[in-house]
C-alpha positions in Angstrom: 109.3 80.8 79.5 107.5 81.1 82.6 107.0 84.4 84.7 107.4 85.7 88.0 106.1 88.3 89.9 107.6 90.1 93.5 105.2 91.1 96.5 106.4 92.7 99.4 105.0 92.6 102.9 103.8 89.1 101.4 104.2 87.2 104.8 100.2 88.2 106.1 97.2 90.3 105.5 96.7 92.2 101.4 100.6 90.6 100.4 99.5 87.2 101.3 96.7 87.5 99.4 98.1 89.0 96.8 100.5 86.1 96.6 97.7 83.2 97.3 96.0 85.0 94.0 99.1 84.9 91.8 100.0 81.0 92.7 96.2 80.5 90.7 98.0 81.1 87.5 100.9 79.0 86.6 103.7 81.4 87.9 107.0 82.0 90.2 105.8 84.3 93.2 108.5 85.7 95.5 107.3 87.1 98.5 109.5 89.6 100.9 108.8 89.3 104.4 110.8 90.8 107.2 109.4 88.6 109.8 110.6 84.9 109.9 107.5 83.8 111.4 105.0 85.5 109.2 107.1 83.9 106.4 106.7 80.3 107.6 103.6 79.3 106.3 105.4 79.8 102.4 107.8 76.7 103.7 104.6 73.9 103.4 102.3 75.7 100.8 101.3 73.5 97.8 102.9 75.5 95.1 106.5 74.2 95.9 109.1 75.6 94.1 106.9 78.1 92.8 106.7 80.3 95.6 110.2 81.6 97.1 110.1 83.8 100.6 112.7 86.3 100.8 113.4 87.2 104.8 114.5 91.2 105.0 113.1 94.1 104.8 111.4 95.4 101.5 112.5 98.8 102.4 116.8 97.9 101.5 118.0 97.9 98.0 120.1 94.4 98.7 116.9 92.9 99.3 115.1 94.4 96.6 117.7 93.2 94.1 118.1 89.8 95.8 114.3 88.8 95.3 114.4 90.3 91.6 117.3 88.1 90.8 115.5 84.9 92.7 112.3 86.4 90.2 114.0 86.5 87.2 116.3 83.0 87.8 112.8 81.7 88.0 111.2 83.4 84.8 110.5 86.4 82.7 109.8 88.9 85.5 106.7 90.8 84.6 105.8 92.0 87.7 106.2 93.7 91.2 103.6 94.7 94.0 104.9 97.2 96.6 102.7 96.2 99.6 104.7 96.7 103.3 103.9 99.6 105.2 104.8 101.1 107.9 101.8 101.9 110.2 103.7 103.9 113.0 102.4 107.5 113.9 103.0 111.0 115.1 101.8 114.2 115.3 103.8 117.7 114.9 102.6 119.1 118.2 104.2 116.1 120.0 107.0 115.1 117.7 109.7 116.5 115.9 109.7 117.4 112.6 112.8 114.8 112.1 110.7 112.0 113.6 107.7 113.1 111.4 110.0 113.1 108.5 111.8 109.8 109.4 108.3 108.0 109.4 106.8 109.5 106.2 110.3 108.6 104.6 109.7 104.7 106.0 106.6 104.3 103.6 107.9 106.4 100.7 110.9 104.5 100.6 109.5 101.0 100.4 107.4 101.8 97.6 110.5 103.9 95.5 112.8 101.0 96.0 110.5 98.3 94.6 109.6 100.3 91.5 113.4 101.6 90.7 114.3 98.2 91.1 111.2 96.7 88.9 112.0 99.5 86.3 115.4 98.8 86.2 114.8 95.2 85.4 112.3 95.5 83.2 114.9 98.1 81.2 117.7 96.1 81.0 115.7 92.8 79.8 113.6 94.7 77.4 110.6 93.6 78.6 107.4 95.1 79.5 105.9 94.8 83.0 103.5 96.0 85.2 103.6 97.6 89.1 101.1 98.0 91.4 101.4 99.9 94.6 99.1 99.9 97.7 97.8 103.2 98.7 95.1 104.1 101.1 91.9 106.0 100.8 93.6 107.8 103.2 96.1 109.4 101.0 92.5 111.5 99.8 90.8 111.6 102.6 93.0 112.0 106.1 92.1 110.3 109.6 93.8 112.4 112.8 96.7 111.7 113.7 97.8 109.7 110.9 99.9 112.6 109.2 103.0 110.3 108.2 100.9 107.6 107.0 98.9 110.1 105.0 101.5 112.1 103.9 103.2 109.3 102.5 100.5 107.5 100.8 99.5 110.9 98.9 103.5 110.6 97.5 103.1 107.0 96.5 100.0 108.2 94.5 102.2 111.1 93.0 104.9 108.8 92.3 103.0 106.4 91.1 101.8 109.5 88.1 105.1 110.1 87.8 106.7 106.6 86.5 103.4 105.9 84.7 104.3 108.9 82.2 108.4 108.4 82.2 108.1 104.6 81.4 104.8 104.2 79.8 107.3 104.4 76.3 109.0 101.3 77.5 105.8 99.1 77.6 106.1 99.7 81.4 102.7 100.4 83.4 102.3 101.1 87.1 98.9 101.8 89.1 97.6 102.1 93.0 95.0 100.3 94.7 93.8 102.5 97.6 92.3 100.1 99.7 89.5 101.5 102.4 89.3 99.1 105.8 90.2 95.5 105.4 89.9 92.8 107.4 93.6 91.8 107.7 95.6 90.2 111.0 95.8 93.2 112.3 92.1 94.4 112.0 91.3 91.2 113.7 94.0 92.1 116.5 92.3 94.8 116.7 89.2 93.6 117.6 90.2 91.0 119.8 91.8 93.9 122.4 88.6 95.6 122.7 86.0 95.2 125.3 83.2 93.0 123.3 80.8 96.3 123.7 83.5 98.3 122.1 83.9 95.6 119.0 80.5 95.9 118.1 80.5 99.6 118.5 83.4 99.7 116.3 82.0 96.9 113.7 79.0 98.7 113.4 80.6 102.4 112.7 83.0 100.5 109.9 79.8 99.2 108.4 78.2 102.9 108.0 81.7 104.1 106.7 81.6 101.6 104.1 78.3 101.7 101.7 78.7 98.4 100.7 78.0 98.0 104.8 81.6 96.2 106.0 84.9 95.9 105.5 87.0 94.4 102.8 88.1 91.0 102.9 92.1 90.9 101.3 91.1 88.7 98.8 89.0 91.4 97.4 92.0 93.8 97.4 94.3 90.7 95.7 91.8 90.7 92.9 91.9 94.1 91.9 95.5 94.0 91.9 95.8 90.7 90.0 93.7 92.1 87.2 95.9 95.7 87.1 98.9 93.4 86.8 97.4 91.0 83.8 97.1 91.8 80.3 93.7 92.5 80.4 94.8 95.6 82.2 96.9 96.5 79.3 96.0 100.2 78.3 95.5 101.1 82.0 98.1 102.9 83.7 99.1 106.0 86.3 95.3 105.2 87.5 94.4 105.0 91.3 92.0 102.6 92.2 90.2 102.8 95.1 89.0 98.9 96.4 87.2 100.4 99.7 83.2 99.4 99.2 82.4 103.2 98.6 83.9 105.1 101.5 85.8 107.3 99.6 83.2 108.7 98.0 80.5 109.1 101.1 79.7 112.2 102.7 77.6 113.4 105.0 74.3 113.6 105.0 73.7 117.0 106.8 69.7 116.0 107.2 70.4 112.8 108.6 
């Protein structure tokens, strides 16, 4: 029988690669995408039948469980990528602690209800299967004024520990990619609102961030998680792997 996998956030950026990467092999991908037009492009790609687009939002159970049974009508589901994000911000000195709390809650939650939902799946068929979610290097090493997005990322990465060691016993494996800078959508929207001064100001401090001198291209970020979902992956698990060309593991050079 055939298998199937389930990205969220696959309408643009790491998801759509992700789900361009999958499509290689000879699989069902769906892809959840809360915004219609992000999702359009899955209507005309090659793969047909083989790629399903779920409209809603990653983050509610109902859709969760709607894309796992489209998954599973399709083939053996084997595995799930928890990609959306929420990249909204605050900081305690000019929010409240509820609104702090309501945003770090927005990430966590995405990630928890794709992995109960892949766990519970994989349980009940008795089959083994493989998560991945998407981290940050931030989650190690915090920017200012990112404390949600940090704060949740770091729980993923816990989480992420957690499930490894309660389901490892059940042939179930699940890992983080913690991606550095990557030249999604967004990074290009970026860009294109600064002054052009300020866009090479800004290329050229990403390029000394990164040793590998640039940003990531998703493709590079689909690859790593492709190979943590395949079998060749098959004794790795609870393992974060950082994709981000060296920058979390740069530091200063106080003599330079």
């Amino acid at each position: 029988m055939s298998r199937s996998y389930v990205v969220t956030g696959g309408g643009r950026g790491i998801g759509k690669a992700v789900v361009e990467r999958l499509l290689h092999d000879d699989v069902t991908v769906v892809a959840i995408e809360r915004d219609p037009v992000e999702r359009a492009w899955m209507d005309v790609h090659p793969a047909g039948a083989r790629l399903i687009g779920v409209v809603g939002d990653a983050f509610e159970e109902a859709v969760a469980e709607r894309a796992a049974d489209l998954a599973q009508s399709a083939g053996t589901l084997v595995g799930w990528v928890n990609n959306a994000a929420v990249f909204s911000d605050a900081s305690v000195h000019s929010a409240s602690t509820s609104q702090v709390l309501d945003l770090i809650a927005a990430n966590i939650n995405g990630a928890l209800v794709g992995c109960a939902t892949a766990v519970r799946r994989f349980l009940a068929a008795g089959t083994q299967g493989a998560i991945v979610n998407v981290s940050s290097h931030q989650a190690q090493r915090a920017v200012p004024g990112c404390l949600p997005y940090v704060t949740a990322k770091a729980a993923i990465e816990g989480m992420t520990r957690a499930l490894a060691v309660e389901y490892g016993p059940h042939g179930i494996r699940v890992n983080v990619v913690a991606p550095g800078s990557v030249h999604t959508e967004r990074y290009a929207k970026f860009l294109g609102s600064q002054e052009s001064g300020d866009t090479a100001r800004i290329e050229q401090v990403m390029a000394v961030l990164h040793p590998l001198g640039r940003v990531a291209r998703p493709q590079e970020v689909a690859a790593a998680i492709a190979y943590l979902l395949s079998d060749d992956a098959s004794f790795i698990t609870g393992a974060t792997v950082p994709v981000d060309g060296g920058r979390s593991v740069l530091a200063q050079d106080p003599e330079s």
